[in-house]
N, C-alpha and C positions, 0 to 999 in steps of 0.2 A: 847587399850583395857586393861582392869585392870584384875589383876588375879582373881577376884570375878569374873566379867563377863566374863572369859575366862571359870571359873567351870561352872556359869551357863549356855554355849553355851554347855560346853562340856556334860551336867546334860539333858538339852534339846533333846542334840542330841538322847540318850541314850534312854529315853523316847518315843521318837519316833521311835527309833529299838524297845524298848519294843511293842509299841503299833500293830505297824505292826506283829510284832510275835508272838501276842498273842492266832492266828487260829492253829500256827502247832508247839508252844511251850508244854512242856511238862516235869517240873513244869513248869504253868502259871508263868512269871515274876509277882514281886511286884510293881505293877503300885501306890500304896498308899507311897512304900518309898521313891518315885522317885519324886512323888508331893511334897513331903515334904521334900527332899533335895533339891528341884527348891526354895519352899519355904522358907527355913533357908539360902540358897544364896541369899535372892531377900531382906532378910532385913539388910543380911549386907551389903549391897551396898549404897556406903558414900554418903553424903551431897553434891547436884551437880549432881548426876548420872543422864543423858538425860533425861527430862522428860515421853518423848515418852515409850522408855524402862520400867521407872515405872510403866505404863498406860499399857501396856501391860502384865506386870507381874501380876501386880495388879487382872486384868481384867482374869487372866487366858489366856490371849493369846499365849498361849506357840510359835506357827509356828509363826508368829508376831513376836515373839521375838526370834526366833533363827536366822529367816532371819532380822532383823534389827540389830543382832550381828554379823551376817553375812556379813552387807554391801552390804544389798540387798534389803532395804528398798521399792525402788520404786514397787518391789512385790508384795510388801500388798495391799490389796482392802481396799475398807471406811468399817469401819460393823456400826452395828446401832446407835454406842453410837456417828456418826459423825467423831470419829475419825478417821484418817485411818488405 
């Protein structure tokens, strides 16, 4: 795993603490910086990067891509673009 895709597992993960904590947080997390540091990792990620992983970054499939960063790929369900 490349240290880009190592921030964005670790950006992901983060995200999804935020998201879960956002009933008994108190300041609410910043769920817009967080998209947007997934985001500004997801384009520097070089020429070659899995395709799959793009297709989910891309697609906003955030849990998709943490578990296929994860190596846990078989996980994923199809959604409707076909892909899995």
């Amino acid at each position: 795993m490349t240290e880009t895709e190592q921030n964005i597992l670790a950006s992901l993960v983060a995200l999804e603490q935020a998201v879960e904590s956002i009933a008994t947080s108190n300041p609410k997390p910043d769920l817009l910086q967080l998209f947007a540091q997934v985001d500004e990792l997801a384009r520097r990620l070089p020429p070659g990067t899995d395709p799959t992983l793009l297709h989910y970054l891309q697609k906003k499939s955030y849990q998709k891509a943490r578990l296929f960063l994860e190596g846990r790929e078989a996980e994923n369900q199809r959604g409707n673009c076909r892909h899995v």
